[in-house]
C-alpha positions as CSV (number, residue, x, y, z in Angstrom):
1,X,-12.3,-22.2,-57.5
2,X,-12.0,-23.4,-53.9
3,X,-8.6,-25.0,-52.9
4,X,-9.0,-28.2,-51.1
5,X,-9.1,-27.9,-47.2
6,X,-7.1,-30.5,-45.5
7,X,-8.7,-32.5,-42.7
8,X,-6.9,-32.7,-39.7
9,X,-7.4,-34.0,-36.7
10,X,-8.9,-32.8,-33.1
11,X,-5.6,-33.0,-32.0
12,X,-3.7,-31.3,-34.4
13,X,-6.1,-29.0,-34.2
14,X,-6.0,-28.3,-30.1
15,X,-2.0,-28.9,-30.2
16,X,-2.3,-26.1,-32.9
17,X,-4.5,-23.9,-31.0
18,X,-1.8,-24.2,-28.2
19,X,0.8,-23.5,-29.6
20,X,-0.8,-19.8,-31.2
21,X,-1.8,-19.4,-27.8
22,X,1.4,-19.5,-26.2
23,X,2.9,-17.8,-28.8
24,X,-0.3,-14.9,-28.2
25,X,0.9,-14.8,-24.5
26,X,4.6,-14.3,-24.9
27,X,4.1,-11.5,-27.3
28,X,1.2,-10.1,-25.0
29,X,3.6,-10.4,-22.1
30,X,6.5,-8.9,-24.1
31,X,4.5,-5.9,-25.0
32,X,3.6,-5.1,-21.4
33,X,7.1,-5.9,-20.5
34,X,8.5,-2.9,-22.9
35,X,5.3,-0.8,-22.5
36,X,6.0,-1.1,-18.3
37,X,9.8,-0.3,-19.1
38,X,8.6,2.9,-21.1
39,X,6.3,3.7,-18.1
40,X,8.9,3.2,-16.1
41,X,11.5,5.6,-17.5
42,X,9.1,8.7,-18.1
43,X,7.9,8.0,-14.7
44,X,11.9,8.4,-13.6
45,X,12.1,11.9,-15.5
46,X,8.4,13.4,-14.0
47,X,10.2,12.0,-10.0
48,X,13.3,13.9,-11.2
49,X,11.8,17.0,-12.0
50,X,9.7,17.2,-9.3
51,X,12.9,17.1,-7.4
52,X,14.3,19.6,-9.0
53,X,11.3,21.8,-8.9
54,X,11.1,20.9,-5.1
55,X,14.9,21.9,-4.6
56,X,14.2,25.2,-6.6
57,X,10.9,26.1,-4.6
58,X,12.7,25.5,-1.2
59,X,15.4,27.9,-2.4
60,X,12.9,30.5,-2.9
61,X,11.5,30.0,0.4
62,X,14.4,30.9,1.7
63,X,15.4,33.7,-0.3
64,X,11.9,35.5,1.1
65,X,12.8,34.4,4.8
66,X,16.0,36.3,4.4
67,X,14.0,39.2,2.1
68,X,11.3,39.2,5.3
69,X,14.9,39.5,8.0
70,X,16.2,42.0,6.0
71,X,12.7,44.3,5.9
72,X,12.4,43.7,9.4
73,X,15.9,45.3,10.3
74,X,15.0,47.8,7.6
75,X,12.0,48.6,9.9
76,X,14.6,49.4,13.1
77,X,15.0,45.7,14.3
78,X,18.3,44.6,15.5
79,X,19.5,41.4,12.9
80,X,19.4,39.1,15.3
81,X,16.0,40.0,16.3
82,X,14.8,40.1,13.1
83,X,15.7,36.8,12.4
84,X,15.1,35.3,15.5
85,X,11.5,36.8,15.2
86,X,11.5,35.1,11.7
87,X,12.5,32.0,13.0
88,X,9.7,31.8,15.6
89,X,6.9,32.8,13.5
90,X,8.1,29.9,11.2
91,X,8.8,27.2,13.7
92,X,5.1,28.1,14.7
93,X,4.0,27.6,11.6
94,X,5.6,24.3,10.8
95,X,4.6,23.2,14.3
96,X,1.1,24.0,13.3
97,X,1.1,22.1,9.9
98,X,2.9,19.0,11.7
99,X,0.4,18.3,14.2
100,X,-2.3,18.5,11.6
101,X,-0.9,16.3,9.4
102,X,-0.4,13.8,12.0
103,X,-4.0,14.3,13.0
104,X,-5.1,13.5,9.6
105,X,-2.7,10.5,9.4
106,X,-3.7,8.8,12.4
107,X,-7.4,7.5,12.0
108,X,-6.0,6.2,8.5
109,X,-5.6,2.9,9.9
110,X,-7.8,-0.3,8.1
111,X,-10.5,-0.6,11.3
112,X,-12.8,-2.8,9.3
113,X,-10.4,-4.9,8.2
114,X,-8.8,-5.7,11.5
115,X,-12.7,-6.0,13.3
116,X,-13.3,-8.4,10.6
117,X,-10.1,-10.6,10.9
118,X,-10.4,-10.3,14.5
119,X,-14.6,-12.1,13.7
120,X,-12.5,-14.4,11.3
121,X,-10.1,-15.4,14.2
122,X,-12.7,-15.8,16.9
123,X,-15.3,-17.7,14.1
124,X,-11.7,-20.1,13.8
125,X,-11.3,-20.8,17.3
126,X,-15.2,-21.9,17.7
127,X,-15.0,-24.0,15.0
128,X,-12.2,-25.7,15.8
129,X,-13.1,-27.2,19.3
């Protein structure tokens, strides 16, 4: 047997409707909010231990500049020549990498956008006179 539907009116029916859809935002809104917060905080512990890991490699590079010094004086360099020849061959190398990177940086820049807000400008200025 069918239980008697109650007849109710547009209104209540659209104030209904609002209400649930309010309600269907704040919770929607609520489970970003905690699902960004979770995000957030594994996204903290991956930064952190690419830190560390960063901190760890670098100390490694050094350890094999000083292994590279010390063959080099093992191979009848002085130690200051050794390490000075170290040094070089290094500040060569990061010279190298540095301007190449800045080559590969510069022509980022947004040309299209700026030749086409430079149009929107100049199409501006003409209609406006």
């Amino acid at each position: 047997m069918e239980a008697p539907r109650m007849e109710r009116s547009l209104g209540e029916l659209f104030s209904d409707l609002s209400q649930k859809t309010s309600l269907l935002i704040r919770q929607e809104v609520q489970l970003a909010t905690t699902e960004l917060t979770q995000k957030a905080a594994q996204a903290s512990r991956g930064g952190a231990m690419v830190g560390v890991g960063g901190a760890v490699a670098h100390a490694a590079l050094l350890t094999l500049v000083a292994s590279l010094v010390l063959l080099l004086v093992q191979l009848g360099l002085d130690a200051w020549g050794a390490a000075g020849l170290t040094g070089l061959v290094l500040a060569a190398a990061g010279y190298l990498l540095v301007r190449r990177g800045l080559r590969t940086i510069t022509p980022i820049a947004p040309t299209e956008t700026v030749g086409s807000l430079k149009e929107t400008a100049q199409w501006l200025k003409n209609e406006t006179r």
